[in-house]
KOLVEX-679738 format. One record per residue: residue number from 1; residue in one letter; z, y, x of N, C-alpha, C, O in turn. Coordinates in steps of 0.001 Angstrom, whole numbers, always signed. Layout:
N
+-----+--------+---------+---------+---------+---------+---------+---------+---------+---------+---------+---------+---------+---------+
! num ! residu !    n_zz !    n_yy !    n_xx !   ca_zz !   ca_yy !   ca_xx !    c_zz !    c_yy !    c_xx !    o_zz !    o_yy !    o_xx !
+-----+--------+---------+---------+---------+---------+---------+---------+---------+---------+---------+---------+---------+---------+
! NUM !      A !       Z !       Y !       X !       Z !       Y !       X !       Z !       Y !       X !       Z !       Y !       X !
...
+-----+--------+---------+---------+---------+---------+---------+---------+---------+---------+---------+---------+---------+---------+
end
This chain:
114
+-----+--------+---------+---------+---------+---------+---------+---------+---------+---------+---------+---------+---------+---------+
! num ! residu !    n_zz !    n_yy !    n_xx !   ca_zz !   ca_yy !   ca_xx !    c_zz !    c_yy !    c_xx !    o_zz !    o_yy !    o_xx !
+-----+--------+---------+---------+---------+---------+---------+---------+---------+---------+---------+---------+---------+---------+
!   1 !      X !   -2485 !  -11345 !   -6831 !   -1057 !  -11222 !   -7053 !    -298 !  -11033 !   -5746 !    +584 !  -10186 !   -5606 !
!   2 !      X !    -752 !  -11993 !   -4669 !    +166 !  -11903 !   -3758 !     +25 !  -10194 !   -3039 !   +1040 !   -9888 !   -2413 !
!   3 !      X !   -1172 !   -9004 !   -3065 !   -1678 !   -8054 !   -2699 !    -611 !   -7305 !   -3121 !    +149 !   -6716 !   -2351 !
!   4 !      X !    -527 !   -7306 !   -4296 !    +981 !   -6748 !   -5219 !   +2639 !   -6759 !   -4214 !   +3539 !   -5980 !   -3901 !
!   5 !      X !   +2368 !   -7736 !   -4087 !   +3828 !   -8073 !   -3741 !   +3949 !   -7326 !   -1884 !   +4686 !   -6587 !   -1231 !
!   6 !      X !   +2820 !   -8048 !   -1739 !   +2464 !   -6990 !     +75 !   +2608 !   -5505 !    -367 !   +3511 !   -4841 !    +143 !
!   7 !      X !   +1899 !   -5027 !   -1146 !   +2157 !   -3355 !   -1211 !   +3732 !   -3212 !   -2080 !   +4373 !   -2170 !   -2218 !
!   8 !      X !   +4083 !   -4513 !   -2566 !   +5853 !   -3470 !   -2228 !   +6201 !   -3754 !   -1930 !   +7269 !   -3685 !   -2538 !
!   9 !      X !   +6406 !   -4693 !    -506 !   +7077 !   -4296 !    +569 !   +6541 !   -3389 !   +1428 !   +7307 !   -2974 !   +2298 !
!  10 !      X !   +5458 !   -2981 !   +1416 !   +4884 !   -1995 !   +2348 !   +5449 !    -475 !   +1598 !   +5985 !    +418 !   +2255 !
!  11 !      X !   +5233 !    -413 !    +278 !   +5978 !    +437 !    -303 !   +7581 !    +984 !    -272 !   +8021 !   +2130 !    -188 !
!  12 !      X !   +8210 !    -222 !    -368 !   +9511 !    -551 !    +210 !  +10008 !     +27 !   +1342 !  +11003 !    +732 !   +1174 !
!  13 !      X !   +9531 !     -97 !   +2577 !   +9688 !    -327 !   +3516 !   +9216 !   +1020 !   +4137 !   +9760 !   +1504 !   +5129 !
!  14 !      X !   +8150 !   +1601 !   +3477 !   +8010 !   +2998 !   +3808 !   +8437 !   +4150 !   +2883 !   +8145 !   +5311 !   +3169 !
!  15 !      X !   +8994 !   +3895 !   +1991 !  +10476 !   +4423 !   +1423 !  +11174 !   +4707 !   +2031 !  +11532 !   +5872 !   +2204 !
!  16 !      X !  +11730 !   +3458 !   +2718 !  +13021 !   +3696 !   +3099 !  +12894 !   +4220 !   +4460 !  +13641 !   +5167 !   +4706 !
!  17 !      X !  +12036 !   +3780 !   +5507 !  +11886 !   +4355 !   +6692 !  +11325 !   +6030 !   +6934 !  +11678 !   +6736 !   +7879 !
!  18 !      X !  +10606 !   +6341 !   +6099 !  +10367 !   +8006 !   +5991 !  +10608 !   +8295 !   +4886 !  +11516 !   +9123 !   +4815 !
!  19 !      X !  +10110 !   +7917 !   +3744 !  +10767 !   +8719 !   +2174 !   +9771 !   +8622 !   +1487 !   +9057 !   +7621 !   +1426 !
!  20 !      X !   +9592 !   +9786 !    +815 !   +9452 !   +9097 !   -1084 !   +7769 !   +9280 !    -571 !   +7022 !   +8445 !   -1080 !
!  21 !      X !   +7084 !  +10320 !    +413 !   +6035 !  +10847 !    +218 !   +5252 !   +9710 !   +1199 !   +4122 !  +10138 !   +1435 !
!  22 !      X !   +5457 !   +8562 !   +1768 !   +5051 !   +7542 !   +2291 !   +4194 !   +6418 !   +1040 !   +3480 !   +5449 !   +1301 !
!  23 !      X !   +4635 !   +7052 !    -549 !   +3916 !   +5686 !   -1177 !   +2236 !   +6615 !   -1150 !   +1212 !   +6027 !    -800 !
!  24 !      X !   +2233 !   +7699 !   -1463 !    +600 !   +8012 !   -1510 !    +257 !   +8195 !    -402 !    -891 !   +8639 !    -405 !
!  25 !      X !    +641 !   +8090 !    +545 !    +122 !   +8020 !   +2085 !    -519 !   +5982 !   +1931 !   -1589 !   +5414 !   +2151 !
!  26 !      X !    +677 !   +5594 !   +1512 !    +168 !   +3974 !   +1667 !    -866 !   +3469 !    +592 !   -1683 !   +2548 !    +627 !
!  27 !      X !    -486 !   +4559 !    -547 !   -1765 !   +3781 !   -1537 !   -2931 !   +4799 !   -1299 !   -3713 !   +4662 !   -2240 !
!  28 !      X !   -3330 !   +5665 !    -522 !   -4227 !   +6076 !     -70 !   -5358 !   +4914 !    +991 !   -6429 !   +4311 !    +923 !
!  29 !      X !   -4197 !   +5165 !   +1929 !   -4839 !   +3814 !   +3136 !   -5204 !   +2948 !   +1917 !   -6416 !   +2894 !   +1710 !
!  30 !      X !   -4366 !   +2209 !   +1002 !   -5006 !    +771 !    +668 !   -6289 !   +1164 !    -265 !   -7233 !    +374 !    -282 !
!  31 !      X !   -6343 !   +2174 !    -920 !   -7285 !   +2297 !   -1386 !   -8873 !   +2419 !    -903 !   -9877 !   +2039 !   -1504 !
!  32 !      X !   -8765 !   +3043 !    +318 !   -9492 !   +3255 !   +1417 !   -9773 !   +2211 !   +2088 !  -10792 !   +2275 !   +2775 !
!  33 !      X !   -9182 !   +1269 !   +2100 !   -9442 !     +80 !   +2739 !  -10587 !   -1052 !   +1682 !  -11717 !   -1464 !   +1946 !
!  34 !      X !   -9557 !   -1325 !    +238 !  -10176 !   -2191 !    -445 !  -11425 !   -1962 !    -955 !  -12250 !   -2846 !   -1181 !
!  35 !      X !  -11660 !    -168 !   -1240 !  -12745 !    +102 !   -2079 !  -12413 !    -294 !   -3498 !  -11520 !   -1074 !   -3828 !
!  36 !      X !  -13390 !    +454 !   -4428 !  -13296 !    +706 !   -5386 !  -13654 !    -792 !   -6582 !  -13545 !    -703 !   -7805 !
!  37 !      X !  -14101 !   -2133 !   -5793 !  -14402 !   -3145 !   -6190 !  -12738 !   -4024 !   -6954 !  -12797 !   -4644 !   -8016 !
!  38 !      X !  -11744 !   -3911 !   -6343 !  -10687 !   -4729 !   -6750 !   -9507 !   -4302 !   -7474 !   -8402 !   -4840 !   -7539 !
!  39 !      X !   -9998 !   -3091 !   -8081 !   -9036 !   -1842 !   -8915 !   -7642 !   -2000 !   -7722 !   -6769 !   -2851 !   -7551 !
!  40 !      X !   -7962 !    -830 !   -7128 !   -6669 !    -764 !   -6021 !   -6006 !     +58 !   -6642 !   -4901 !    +202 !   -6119 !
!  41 !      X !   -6196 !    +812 !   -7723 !   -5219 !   +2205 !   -8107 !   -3854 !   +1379 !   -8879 !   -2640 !   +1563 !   -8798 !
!  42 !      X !   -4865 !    +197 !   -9808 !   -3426 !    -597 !  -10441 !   -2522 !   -1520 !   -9727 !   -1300 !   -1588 !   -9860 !
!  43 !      X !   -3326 !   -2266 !   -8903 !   -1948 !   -2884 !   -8105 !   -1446 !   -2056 !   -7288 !    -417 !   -2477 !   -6759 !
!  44 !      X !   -1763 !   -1063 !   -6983 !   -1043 !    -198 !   -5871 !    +607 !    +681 !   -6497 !   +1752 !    +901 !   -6104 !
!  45 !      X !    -511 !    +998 !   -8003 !    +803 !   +1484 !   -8897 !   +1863 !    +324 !   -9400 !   +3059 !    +580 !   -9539 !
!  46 !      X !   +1295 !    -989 !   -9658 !   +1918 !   -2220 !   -9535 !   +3709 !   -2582 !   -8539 !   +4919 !   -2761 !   -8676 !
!  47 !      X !   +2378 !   -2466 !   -7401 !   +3447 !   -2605 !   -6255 !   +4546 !   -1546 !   -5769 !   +5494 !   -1901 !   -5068 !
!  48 !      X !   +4336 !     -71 !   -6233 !   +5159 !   +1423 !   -6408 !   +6223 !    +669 !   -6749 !   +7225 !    +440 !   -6071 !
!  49 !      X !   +5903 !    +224 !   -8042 !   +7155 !    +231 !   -9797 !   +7785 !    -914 !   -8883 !   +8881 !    -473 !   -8537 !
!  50 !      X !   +7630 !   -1965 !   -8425 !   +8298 !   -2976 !   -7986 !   +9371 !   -3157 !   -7146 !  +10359 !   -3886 !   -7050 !
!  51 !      X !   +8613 !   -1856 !   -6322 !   +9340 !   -1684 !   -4859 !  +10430 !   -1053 !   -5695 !  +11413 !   -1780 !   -5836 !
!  52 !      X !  +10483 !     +29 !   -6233 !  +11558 !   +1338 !   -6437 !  +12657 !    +201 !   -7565 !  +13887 !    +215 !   -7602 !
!  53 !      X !  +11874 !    -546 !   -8246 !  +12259 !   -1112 !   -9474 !  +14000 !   -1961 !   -8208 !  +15162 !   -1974 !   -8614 !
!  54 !      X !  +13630 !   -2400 !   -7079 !  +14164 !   -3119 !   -6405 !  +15139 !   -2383 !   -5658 !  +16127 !   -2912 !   -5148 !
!  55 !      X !  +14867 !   -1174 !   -5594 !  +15325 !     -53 !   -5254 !  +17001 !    +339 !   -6092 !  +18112 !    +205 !   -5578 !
!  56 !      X !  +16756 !    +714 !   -7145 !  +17309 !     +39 !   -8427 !  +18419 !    -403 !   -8797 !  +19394 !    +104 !   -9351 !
!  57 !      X !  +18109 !   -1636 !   -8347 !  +18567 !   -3037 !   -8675 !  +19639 !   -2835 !   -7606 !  +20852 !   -2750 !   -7796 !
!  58 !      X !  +18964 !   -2772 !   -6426 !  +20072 !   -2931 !   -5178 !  +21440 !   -1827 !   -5389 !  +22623 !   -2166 !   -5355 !
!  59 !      X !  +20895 !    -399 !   -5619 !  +21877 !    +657 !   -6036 !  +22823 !    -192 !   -7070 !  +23983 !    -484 !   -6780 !
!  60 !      X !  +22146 !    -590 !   -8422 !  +22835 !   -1358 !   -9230 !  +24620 !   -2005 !   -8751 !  +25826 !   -1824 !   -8922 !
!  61 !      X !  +23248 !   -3120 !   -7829 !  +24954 !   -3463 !   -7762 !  +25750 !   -3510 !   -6590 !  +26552 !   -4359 !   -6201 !
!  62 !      X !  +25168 !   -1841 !   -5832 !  +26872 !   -1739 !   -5054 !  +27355 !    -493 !   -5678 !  +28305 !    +130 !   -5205 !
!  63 !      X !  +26853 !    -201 !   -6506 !  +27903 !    +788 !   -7357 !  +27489 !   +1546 !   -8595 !  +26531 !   +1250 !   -9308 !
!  64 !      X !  +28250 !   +2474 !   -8756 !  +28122 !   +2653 !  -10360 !  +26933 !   +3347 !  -10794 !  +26987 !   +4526 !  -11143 !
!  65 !      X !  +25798 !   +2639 !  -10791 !  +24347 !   +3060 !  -11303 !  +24620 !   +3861 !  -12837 !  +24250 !   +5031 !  -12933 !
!  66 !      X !  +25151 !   +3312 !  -13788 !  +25018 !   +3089 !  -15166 !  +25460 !   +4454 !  -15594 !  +24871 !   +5181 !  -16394 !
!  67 !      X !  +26945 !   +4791 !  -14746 !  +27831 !   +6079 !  -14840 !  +26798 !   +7045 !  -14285 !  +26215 !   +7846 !  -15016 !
!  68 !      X !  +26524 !   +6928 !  -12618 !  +25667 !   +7590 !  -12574 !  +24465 !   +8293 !  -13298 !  +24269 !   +9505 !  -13204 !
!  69 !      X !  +23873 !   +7654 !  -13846 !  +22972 !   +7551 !  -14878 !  +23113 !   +8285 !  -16226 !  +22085 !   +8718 !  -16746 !
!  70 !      X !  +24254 !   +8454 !  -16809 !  +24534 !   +8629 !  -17896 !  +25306 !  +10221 !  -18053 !  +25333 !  +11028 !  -18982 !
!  71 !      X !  +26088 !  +10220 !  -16229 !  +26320 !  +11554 !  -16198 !  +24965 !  +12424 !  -16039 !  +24999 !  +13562 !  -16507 !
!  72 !      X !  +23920 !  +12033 !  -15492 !  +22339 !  +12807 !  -15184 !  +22021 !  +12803 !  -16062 !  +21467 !  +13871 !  -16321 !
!  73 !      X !  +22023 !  +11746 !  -17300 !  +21409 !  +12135 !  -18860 !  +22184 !  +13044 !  -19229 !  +21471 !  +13975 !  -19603 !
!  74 !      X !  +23205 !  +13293 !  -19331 !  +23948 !  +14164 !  -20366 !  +23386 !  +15432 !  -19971 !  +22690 !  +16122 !  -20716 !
!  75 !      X !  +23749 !  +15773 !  -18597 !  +23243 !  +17022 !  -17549 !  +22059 !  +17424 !  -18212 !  +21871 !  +18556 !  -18660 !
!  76 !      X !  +21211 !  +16416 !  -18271 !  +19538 !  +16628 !  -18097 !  +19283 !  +16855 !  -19578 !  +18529 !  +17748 !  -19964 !
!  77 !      X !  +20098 !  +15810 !  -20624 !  +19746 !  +16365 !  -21824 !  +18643 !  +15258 !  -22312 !  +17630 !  +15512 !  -22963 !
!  78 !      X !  +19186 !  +13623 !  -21726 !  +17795 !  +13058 !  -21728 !  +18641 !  +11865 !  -21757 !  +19692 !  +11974 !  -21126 !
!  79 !      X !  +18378 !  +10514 !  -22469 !  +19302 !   +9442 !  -22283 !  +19049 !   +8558 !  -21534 !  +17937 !   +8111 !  -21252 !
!  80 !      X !  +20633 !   +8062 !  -20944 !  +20025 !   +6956 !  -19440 !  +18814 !   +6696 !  -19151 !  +18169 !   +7106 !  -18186 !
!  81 !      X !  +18346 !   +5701 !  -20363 !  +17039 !   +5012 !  -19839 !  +15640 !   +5481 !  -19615 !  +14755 !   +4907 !  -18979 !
!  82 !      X !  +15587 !   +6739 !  -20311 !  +14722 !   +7789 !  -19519 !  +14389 !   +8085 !  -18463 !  +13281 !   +8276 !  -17962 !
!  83 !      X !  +16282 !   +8169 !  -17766 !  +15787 !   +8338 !  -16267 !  +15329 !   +7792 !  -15551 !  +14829 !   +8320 !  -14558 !
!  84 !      X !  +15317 !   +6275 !  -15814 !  +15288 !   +5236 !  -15163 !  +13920 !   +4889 !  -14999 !  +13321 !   +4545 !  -13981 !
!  85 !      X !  +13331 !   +5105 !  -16736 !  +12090 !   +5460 !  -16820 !  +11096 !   +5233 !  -15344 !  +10510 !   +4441 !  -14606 !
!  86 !      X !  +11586 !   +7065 !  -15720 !  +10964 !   +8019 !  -14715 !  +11240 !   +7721 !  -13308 !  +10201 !   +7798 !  -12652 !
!  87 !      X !  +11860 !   +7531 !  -12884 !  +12003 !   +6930 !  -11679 !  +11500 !   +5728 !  -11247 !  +11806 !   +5233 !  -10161 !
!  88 !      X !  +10787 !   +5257 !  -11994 !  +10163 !   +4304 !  -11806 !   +8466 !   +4218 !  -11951 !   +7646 !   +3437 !  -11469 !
!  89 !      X !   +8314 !   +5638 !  -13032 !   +6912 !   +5655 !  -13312 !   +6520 !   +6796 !  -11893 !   +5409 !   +6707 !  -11370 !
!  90 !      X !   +7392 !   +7671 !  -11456 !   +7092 !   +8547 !  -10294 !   +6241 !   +7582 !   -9043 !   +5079 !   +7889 !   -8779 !
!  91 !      X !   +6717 !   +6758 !   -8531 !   +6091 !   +6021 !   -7508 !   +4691 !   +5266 !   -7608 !   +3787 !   +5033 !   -6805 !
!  92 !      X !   +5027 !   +4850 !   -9618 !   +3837 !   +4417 !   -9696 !   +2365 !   +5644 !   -9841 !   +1290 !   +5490 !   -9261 !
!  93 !      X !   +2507 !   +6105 !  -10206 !   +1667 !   +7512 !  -11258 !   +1316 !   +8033 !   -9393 !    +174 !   +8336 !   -9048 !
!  94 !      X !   +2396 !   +8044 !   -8496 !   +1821 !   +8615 !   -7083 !    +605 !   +7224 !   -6635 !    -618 !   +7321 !   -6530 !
!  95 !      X !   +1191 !   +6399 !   -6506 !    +621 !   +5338 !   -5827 !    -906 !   +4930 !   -6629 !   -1992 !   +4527 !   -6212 !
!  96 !      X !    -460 !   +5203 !   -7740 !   -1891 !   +5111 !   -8581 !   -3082 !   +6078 !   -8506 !   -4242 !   +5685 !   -8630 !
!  97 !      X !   -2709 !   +7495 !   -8276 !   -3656 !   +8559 !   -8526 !   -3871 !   +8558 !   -6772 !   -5010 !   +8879 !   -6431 !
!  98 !      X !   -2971 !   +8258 !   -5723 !   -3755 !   +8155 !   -4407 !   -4581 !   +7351 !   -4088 !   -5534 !   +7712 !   -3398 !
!  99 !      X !   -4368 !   +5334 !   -4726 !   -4816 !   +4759 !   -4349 !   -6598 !   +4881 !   -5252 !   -7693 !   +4438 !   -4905 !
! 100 !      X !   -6281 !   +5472 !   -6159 !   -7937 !   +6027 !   -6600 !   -8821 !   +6831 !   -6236 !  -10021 !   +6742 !   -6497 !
! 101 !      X !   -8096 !   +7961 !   -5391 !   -8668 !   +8792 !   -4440 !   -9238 !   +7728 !   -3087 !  -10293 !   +7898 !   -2476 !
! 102 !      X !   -8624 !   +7056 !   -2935 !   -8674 !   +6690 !   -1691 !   -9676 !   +6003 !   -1565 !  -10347 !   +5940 !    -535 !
! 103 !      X !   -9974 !   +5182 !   -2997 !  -11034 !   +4227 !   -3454 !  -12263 !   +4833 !   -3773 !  -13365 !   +4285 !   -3758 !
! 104 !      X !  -12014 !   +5946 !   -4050 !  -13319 !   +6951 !   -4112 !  -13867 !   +7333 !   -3405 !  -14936 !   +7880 !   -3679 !
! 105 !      X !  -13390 !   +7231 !   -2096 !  -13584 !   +8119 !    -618 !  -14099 !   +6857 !    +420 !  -14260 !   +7096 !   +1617 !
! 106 !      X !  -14303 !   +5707 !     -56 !  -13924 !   +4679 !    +929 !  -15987 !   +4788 !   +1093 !  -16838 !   +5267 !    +343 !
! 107 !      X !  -16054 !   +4225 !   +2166 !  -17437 !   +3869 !   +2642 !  -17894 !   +2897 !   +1982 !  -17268 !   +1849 !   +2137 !
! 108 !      X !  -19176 !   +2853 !    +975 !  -19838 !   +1811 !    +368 !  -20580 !   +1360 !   +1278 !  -21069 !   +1982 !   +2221 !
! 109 !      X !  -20719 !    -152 !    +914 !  -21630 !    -738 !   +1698 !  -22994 !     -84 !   +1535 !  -23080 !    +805 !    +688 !
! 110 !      X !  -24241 !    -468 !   +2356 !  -25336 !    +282 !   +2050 !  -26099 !   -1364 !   +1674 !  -25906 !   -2435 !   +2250 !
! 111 !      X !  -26865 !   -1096 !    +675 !  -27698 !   -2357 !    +458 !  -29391 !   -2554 !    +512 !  -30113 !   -2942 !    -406 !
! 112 !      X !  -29645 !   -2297 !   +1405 !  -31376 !   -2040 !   +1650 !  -31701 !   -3169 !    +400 !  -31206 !   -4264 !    +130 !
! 113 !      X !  -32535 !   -2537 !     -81 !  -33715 !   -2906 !   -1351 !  -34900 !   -3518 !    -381 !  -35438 !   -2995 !    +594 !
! 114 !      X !  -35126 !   -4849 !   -1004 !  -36802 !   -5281 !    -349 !  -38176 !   -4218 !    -995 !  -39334 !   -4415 !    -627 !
+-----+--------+---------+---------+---------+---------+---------+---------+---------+---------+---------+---------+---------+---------+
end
C-alpha cells in the first residue's frame, strides 16, 4: 500500500514538474525496477488515478471545475462525469500499460539448478 501512495507522489510531482508524458516514463522505471513478481502495472495504474484524482480535487476547489466541466460536456457531446472519467483513467491506462512493459523487460534473476 504504502508503494501506491510513493508512486503518486512520484506521479504527482512529475506531472507537474514536466507534464503529462512523465507518468509512463515513471511507471516504466518502476516497472523495471520491481519486476514482474509484485504486479507493478496495477499499483502503478493505482498510483496514476490518485495522483491526477488529487489533481482534481485541488482544481476543484480554487475554481469552477463543475462549470468547467459541463461547458466541455456539452462541446464534446458527453456528460460531465465522463470527462472526469477519462481524465482519470488516461494516467492510469498510461501508467499501467508502461509499468507492464517495463516489468517485462526487467532482468530475471538467473537460478542455477543443482
Amino acid at each position: 500500500m504504502i508503494d501506491i501512495i510513493v508512486l503518486g507522489v512520484a506521479f504527482a510531482a512529475g506531472t507537474f514538474y514536466v507534464g503529462w508524458w512523465a507518468v509512463p516514463v515513471i511507471a516504466l522505471a518502476w516497472g523495471w525496477l520491481v519486476g514482474p513478481t509484485r504486479r507493478p502495472a496495477t499499483r502503478a495504474a493505482l498510483g496514476a488515478a490518485i495522483a491526477w484524482m488529487g489533481f482534481l480535487a485541488h482544481d476543484a476547489m480554487r475554481g469552477p471545475a463543475g462549470r468547467l466541466a459541463r461547458t466541455l460536456g456539452v462541446a464534446m457531446h458527453l456528460p460531465a462525469p465522463v470527462l472526469v472519467v477519462v481524465t482519470v483513467l488516461f494516467p492510469a491506462i498510461l501508467a499501467w500499460s508502461a509499468a507492464a512493459v517495463g516489468a517485462g523487460t526487467a532482468p530475471t534473476p538467473r537460478v542455477d539448478r543443482p
